[in-house]
PLY file of the C-alpha trace (Angstrom):
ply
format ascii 1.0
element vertex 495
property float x
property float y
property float z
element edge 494
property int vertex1
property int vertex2
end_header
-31.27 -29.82 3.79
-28.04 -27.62 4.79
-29.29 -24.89 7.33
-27.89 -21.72 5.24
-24.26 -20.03 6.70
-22.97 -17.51 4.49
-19.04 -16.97 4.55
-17.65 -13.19 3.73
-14.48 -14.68 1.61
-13.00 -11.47 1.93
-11.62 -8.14 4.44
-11.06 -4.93 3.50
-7.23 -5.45 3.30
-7.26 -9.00 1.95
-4.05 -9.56 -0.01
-3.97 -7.41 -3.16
-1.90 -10.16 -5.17
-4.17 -11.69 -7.49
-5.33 -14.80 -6.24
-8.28 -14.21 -3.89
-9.97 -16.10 -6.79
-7.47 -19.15 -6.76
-7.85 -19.22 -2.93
-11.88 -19.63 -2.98
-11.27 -22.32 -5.57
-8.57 -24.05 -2.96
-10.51 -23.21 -0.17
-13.94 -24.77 -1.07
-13.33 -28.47 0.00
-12.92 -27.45 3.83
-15.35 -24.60 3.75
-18.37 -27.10 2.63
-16.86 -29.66 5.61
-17.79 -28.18 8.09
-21.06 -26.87 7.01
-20.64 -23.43 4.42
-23.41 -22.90 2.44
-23.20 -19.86 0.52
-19.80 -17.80 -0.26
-20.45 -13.43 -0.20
-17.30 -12.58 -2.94
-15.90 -9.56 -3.18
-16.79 -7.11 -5.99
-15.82 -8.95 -9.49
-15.70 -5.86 -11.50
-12.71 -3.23 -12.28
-12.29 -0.65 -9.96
-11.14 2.90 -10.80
-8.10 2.36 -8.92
-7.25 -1.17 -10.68
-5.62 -3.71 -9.67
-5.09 -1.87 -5.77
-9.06 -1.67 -5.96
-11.46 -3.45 -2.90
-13.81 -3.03 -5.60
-16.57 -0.41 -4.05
-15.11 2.50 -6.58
-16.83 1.14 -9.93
-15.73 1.55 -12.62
-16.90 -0.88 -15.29
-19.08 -3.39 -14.40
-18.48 -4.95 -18.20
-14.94 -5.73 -17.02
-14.54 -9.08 -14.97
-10.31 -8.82 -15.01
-10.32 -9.46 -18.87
-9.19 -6.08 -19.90
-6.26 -3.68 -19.46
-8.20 -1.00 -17.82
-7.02 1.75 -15.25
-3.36 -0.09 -14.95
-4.08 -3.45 -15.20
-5.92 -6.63 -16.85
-6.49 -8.26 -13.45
-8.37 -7.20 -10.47
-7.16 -6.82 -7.09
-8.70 -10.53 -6.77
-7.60 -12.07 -10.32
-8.79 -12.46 -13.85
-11.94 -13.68 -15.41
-10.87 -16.94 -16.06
-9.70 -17.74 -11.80
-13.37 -15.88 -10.94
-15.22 -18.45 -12.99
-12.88 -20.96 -11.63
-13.98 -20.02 -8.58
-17.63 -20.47 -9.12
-17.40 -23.34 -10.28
-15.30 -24.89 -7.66
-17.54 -23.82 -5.31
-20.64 -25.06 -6.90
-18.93 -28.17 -6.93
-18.72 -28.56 -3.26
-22.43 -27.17 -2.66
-21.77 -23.74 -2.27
-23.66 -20.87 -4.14
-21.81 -18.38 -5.14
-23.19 -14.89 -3.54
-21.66 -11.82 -5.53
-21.39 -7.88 -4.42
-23.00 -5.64 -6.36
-22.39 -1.96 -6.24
-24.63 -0.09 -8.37
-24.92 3.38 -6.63
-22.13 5.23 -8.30
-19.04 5.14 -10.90
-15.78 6.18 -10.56
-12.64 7.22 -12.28
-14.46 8.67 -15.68
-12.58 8.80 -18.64
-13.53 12.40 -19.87
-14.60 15.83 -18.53
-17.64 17.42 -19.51
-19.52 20.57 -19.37
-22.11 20.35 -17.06
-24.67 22.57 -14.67
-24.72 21.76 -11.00
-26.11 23.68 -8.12
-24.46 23.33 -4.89
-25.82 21.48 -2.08
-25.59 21.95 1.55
-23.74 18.81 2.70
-24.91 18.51 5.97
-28.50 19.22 5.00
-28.94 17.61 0.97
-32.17 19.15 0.88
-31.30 22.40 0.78
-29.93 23.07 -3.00
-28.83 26.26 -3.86
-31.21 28.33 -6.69
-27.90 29.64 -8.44
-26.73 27.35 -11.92
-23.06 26.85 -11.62
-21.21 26.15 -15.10
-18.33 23.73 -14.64
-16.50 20.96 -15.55
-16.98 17.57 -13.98
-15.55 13.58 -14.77
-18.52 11.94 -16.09
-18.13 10.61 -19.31
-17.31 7.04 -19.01
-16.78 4.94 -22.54
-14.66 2.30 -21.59
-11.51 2.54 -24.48
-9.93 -0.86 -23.42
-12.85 -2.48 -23.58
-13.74 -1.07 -26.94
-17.40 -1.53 -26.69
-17.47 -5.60 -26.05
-20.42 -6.65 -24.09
-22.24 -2.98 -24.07
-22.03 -0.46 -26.32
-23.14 1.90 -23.25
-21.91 5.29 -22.97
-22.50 6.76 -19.51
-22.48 10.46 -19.77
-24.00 13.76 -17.44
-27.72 12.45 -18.14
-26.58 9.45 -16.30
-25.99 11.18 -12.73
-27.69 12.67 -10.46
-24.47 14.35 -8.44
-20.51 14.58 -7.86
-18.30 15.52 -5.41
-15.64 17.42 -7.31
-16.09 19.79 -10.05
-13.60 22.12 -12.20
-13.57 25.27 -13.51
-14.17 26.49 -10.84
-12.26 23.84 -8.53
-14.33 22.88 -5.51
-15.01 19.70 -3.62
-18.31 19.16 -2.08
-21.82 17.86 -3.18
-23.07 19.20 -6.09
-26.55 18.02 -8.03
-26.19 18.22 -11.78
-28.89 19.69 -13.20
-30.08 17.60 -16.23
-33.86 16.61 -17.07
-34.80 13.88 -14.37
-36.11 15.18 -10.64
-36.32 18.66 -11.37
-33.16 19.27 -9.32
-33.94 17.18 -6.58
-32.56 14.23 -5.34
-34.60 10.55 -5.36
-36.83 9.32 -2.88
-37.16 6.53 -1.57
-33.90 6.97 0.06
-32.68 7.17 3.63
-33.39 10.59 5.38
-30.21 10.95 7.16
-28.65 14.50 6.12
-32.12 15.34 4.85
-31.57 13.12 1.68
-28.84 10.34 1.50
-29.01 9.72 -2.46
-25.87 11.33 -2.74
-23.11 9.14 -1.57
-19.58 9.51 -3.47
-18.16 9.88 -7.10
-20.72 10.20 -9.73
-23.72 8.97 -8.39
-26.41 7.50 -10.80
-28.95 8.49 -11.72
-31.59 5.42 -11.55
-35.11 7.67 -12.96
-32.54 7.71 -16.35
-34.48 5.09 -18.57
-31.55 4.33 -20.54
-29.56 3.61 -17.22
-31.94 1.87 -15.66
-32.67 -0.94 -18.70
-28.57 -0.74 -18.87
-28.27 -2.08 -15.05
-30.66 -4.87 -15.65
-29.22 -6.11 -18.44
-25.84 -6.23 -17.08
-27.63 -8.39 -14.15
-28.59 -10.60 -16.90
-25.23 -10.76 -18.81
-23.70 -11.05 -15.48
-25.33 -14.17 -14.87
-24.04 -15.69 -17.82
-20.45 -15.11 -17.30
-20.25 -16.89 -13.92
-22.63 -19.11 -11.54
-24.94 -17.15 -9.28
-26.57 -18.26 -6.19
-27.69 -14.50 -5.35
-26.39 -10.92 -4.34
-25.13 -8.61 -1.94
-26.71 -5.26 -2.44
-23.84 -2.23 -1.99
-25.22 1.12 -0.31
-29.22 0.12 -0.27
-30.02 3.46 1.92
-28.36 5.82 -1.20
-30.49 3.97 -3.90
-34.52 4.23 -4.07
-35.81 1.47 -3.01
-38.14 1.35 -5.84
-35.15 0.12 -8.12
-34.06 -2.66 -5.98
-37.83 -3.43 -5.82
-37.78 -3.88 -9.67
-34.39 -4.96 -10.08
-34.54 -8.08 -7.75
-37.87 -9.17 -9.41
-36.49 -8.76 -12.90
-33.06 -10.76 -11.42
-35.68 -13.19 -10.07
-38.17 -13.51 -13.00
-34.98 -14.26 -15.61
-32.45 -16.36 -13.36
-34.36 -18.12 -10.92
-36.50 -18.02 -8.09
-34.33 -18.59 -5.73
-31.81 -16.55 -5.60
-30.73 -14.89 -1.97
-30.65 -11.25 -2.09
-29.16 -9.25 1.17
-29.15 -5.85 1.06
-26.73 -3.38 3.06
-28.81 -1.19 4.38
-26.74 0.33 7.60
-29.11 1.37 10.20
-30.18 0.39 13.45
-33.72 1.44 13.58
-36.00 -1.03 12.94
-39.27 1.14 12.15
-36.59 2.23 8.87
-35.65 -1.39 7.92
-39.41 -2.46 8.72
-40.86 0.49 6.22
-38.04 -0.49 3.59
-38.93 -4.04 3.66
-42.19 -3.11 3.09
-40.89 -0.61 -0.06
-39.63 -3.65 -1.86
-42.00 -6.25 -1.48
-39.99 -8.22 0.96
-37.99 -9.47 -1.63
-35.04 -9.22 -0.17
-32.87 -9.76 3.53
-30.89 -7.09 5.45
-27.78 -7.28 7.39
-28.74 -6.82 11.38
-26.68 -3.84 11.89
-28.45 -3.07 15.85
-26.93 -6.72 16.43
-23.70 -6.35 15.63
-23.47 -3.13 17.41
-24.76 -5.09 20.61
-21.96 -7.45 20.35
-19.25 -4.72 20.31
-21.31 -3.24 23.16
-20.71 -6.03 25.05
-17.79 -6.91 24.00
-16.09 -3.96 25.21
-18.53 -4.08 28.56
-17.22 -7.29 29.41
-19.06 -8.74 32.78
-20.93 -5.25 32.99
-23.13 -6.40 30.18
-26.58 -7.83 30.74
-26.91 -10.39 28.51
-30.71 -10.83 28.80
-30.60 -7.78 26.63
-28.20 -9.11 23.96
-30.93 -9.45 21.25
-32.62 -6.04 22.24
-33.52 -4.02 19.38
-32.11 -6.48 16.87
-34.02 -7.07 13.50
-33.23 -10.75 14.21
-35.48 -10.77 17.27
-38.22 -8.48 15.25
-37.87 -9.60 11.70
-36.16 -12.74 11.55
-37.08 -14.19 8.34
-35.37 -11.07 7.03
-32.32 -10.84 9.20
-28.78 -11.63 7.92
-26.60 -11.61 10.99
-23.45 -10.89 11.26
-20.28 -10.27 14.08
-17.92 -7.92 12.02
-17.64 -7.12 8.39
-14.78 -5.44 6.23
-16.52 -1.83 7.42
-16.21 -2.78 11.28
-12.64 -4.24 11.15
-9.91 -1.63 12.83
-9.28 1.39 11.10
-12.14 1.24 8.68
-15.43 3.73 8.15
-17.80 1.41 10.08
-15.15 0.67 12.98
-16.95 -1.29 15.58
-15.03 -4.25 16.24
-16.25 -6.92 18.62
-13.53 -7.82 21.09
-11.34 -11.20 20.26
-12.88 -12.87 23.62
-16.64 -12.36 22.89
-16.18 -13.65 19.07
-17.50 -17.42 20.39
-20.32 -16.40 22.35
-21.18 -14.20 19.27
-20.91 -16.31 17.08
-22.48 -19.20 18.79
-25.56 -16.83 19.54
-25.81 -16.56 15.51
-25.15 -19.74 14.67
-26.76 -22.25 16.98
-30.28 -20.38 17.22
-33.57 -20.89 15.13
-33.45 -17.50 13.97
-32.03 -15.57 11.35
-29.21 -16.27 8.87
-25.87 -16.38 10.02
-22.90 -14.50 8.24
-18.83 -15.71 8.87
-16.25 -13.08 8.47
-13.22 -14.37 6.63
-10.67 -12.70 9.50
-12.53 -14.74 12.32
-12.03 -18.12 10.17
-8.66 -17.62 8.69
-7.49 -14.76 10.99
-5.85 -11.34 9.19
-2.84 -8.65 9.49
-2.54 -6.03 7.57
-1.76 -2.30 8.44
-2.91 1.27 7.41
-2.81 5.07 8.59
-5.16 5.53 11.74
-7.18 8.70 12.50
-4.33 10.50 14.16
-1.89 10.00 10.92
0.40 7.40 12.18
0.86 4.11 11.01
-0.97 1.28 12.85
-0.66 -2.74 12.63
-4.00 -4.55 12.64
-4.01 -8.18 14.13
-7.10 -10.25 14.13
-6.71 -13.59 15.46
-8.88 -16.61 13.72
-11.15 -17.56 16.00
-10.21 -21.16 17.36
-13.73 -22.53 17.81
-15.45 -21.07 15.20
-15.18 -24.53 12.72
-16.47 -26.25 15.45
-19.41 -23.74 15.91
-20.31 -23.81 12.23
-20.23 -27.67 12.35
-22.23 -27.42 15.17
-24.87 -25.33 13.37
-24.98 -28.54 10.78
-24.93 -31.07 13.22
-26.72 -29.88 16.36
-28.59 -26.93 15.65
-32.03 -28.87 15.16
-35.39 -28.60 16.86
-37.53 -26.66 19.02
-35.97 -23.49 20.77
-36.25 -23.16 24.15
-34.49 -19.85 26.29
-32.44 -19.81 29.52
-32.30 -16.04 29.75
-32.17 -15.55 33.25
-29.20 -14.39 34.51
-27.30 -11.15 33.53
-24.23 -12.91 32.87
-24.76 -16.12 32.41
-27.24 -17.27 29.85
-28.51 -20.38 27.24
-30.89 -21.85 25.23
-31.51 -25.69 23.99
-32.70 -26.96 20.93
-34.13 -30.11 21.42
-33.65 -31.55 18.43
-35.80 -33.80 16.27
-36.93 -37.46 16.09
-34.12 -38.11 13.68
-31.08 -35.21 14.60
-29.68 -34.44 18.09
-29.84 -31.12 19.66
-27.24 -29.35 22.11
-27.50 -27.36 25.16
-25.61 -23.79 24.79
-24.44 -22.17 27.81
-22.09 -18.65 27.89
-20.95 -16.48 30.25
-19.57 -12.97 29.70
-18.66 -12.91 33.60
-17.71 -15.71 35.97
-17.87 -19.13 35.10
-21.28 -20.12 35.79
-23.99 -23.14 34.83
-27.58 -23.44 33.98
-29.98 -25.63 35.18
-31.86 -27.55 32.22
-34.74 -30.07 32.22
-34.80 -31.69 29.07
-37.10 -34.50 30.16
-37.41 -38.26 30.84
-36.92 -39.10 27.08
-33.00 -37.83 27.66
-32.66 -39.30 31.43
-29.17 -40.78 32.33
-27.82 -39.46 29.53
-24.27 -38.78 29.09
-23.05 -34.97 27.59
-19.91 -33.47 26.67
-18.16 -30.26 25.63
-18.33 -30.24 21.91
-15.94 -27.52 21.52
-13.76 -29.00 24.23
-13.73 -26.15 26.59
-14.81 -28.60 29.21
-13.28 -31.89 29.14
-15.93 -33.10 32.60
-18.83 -35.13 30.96
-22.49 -34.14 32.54
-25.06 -36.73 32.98
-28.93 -35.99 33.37
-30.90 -37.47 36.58
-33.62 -39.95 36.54
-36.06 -36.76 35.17
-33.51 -35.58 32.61
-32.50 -32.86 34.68
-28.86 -31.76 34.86
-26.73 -28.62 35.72
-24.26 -27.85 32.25
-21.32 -25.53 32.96
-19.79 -22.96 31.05
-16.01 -21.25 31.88
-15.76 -17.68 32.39
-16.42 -15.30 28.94
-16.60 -18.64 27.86
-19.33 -20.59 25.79
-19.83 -24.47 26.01
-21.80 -26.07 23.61
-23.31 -29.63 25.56
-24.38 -32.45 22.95
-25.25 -36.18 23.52
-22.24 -38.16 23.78
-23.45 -40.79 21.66
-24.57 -38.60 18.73
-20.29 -37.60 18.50
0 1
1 2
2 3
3 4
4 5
5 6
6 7
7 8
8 9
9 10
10 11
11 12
12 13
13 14
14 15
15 16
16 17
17 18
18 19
19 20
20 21
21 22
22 23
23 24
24 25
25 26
26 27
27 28
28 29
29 30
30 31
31 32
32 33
33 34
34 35
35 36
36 37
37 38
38 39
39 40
40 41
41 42
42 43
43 44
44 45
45 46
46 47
47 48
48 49
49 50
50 51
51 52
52 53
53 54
54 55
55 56
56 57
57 58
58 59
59 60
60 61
61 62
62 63
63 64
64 65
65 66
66 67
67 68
68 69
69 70
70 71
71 72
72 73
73 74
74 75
75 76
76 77
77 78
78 79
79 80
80 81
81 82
82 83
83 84
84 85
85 86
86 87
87 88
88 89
89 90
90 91
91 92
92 93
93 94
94 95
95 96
96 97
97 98
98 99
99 100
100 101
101 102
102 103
103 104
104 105
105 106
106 107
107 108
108 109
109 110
110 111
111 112
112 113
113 114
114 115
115 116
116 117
117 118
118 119
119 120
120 121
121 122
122 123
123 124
124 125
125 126
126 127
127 128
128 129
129 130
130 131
131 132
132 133
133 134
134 135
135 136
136 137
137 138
138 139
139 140
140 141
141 142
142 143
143 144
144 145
145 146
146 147
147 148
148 149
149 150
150 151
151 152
152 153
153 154
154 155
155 156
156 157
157 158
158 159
159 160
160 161
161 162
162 163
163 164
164 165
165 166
166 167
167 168
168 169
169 170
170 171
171 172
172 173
173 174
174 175
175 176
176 177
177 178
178 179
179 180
180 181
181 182
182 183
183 184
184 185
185 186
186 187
187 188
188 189
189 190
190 191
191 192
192 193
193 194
194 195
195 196
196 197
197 198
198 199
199 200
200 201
201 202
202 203
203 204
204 205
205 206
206 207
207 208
208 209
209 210
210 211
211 212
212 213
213 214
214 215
215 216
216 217
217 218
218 219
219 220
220 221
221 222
222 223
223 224
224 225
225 226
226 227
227 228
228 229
229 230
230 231
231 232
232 233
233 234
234 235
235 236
236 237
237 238
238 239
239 240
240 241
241 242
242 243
243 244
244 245
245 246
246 247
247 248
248 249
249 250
250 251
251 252
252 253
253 254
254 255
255 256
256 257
257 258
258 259
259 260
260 261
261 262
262 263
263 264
264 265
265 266
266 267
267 268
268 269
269 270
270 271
271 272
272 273
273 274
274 275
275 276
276 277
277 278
278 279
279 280
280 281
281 282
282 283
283 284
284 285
285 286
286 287
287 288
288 289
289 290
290 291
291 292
292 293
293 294
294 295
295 296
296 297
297 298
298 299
299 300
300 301
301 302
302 303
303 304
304 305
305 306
306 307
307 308
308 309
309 310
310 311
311 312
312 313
313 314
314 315
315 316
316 317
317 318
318 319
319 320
320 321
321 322
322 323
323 324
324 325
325 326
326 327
327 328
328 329
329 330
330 331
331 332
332 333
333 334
334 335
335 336
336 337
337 338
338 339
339 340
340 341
341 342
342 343
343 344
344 345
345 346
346 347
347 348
348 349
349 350
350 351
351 352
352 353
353 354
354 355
355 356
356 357
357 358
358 359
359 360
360 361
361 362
362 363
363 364
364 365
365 366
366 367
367 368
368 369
369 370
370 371
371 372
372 373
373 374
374 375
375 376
376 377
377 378
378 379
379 380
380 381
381 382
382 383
383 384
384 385
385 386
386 387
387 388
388 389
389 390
390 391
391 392
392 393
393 394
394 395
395 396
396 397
397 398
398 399
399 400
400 401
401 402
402 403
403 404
404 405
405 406
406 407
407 408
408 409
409 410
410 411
411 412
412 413
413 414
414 415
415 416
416 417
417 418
418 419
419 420
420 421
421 422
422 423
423 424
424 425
425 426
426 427
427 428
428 429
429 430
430 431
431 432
432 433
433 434
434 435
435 436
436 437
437 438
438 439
439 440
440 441
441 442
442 443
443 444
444 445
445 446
446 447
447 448
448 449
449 450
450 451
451 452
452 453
453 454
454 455
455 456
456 457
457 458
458 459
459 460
460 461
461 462
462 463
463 464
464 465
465 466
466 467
467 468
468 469
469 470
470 471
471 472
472 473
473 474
474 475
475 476
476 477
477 478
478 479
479 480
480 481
481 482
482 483
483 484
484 485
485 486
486 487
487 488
488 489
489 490
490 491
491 492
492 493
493 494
């Protein structure tokens, strides 16, 4: 069985030209060759800003690119008929299609309406003003050019908890709407960062709404009949109570299948908050190692200064790892987005290698490292700022690796503070490798791999070494690695 490697098909700024859709269709031959698994697709769903939307501003979840809604019929990514194209294709080629969904809030309403909302302190959510404000605020949703196909759903002010931006009087800032569910207070079950993170942007729903809450499971369910579904990436986890995801996994679970994989973005480092909300939802569910990826940009940016003993310190991957989802960047840590922590071009392989040739956790690609990306936008400081990411030019080699060589027992060469390993020794029937990287000098590690693999003949699978290494009468042998370099040693004879 295929050892699972998720692929993020998508950046931030991926080409808003229609035809993401056609390119994961074209795409899926060579992604299953060398050893893709599971493909994480963009939000399917109109955005409020159309066919210019990444797809995290909801608007209707009902529209797939088959209506001409907020400027356009198509999504940024194409129409309904290229996304279940896409599915298809890849299902074809053995990969399950993994889809973003982004339930905490909806955007770009279609009417105003007279509500009550008391403001909110918005560095401190828990401390709600006592005063009822009368205003107007965008949260009637009904969907004219879709004309009530699929749903019949009308989301109004009993469907939201808060907004950002309310009329009459004009004012920006967070606001809870005072309707019958909480009492005036936000949900639990949330993160606790600003006091209470419920409240994230745009009209945020309201999940204790009965009506809303049936509504969102049986779009999961209609959603599933559109298109295939091999599982989901949960948007914004910390804003929504965990006690939905809880239900709405198992419900997702109990009518589709078993099987599905379910990550959830929860962004936080801590692992006593991951570890509690894994508990919160029955462990149904995987989250993105977000301590991790902040290690890798840590040392990317350290260079030789970095002790990489400590690389997996305070990762969920080393605490957790049947729950960890591992990743080197995302489309929130490429330049000049929210998240922006990007891990330096010349630490990507022994990154990635570190998440893809080790027993634990699940790996993640990012589409820029594969296929490389530039794009530009405004930076902090207002001016105007090109963005090149280079693809990464051993990072097919390291996914085929995963397939090929990643096999066996696990054992650690975590000695040195720059230059570090591990074997897997493989199986009775599959080979294993010998991983060495340095973030300093070039360096080498001593391995015994024992009289079973004595004399035996190893070379550079990712050709940053073109010497061949041979093992002693014991199966002992020294394997090199280049400076901030990472080799990956295999059997000739297994090539």
């Amino acid at each position: 069985m295929s050892k699972r490697t998720l692929f993020q098909f998508f950046h931030w700024y991926s080409a808003g030209d229609g035809r993401l859709w056609n390119e994961v269709a074209e795409k899926a031959p060579d992604l299953a060759g060398i050893g893709i698994t599971d493909a994480w697709l963009p939000p399917a769903y109109k955005g409020a800003s159309g066919a210019h939307s990444v797809g995290y501003d909801t608007y209707d979840l009902f529209d797939l690119g088959e209506f001409d809604q907020k400027g356009s019929r198509a999504t940024k990514y194409g129409d309904k008929a290229a996304l279940e194209t896409a599915c298809r294709a890849l299902l074809d080629h053995g990969i399950r299609p993994i889809h973003d969904v982004v339930l905490n809030h909806k955007m770009g309403a279609d009417e105003k309406e007279q509500v009550v909302v008391r403001r909110v302190n918005p560095e401190d959510r828990t401390e709600i003003e006592e005063e009822n404000v009368n205003a107007l605020a965008y949260t009637r949703f009904t969907f004219p050019g879709r004309g009530g196909k699929y749903s019949e759903f009308i989301w109004d002010k009993q469907c939201f908890s808060g907004v950002d931006l309310i009329e009459e009087p004009s004012e920006t800032g967070v606001y809870r709407l005072m309707n019958e569910y909480g009492e005036g207070q936000w949900n639990d079950q949330v993160d606790d960062e600003l006091g209470n993170f419920d409240y994230l942007m745009g009209a945020d729903v309201e999940f204790r709404n009965k009506a809303v809450y049936e509504e969102l499971k049986y779009w999961g369910r209609w959603f599933c009949e559109q298109v295939p579904v091999g599982g989901f990436r949960l948007d914004a986890a910390k804003h929504i109570p965990a006690w939905f995801f809880k239900d709405w996994v198992g419900h997702m679970r109990d009518t589709i299948g078993t099987d599905l994989f379910v990550v959830a973005e929860y962004w936080h480092p801590d692992m006593t908050t991951l570890s509690n909300y894994l508990e919160l939802v029955d462990k149904q569910l995987m989250l993105f190692d977000v301590a991790l990826h902040h290690r890798f940009h840590d040392a990317s940016k350290a260079g030789g200064d970095f002790d990489m003993r400590t690389i997996f310190d305070g990762s969920l991957v080393s605490s957790i790892p049947d729950h960890a989802v591992t990743l080197v960047d995302n489309h929130d840590t490429q330049p000049l987005q929210s998240l922006e922590a990007t891990v330096e071009p010349w630490f990507k392989p022994l990154a990635y290698a570190l998440i893809l040739l080790r027993e634990q956790g699940t790996p993640c690609v990012f589409y820029p490292d594969l296929y490389g990306a530039e794009y530009s936008d405004i930076a902090d400081d207002g001016s105007q700022r090109k963005v090149e990411m280079p693809a990464i030019g051993c990072l097919p080699k390291l996914v085929e690796a995963r397939q090929r060589f990643a096999n066996g027992a696990q054992v650690d060469h975590f000695d040195d503070p720059s230059v570090v390993g591990f074997v897997r020794q493989g199986t009775e029937t599959e080979p294993g490798c010998v991983v060495v990287m340095s973030n300093g000098e070039a360096g080498q590690i001593s391995v015994d791999l024992g009289p079973d693999l004595s004399n035996t003949v190893y070379m550079d699978y990712l050709g940053h070494h073109s010497i061949e290494v041979t093992t002693d009468d014991q199966g002992i042998a020294c394997f090199p690695t280049n400076g901030g370099s990472v080799s990956v040693w295999v059997r000739r004879d297994t090539l």
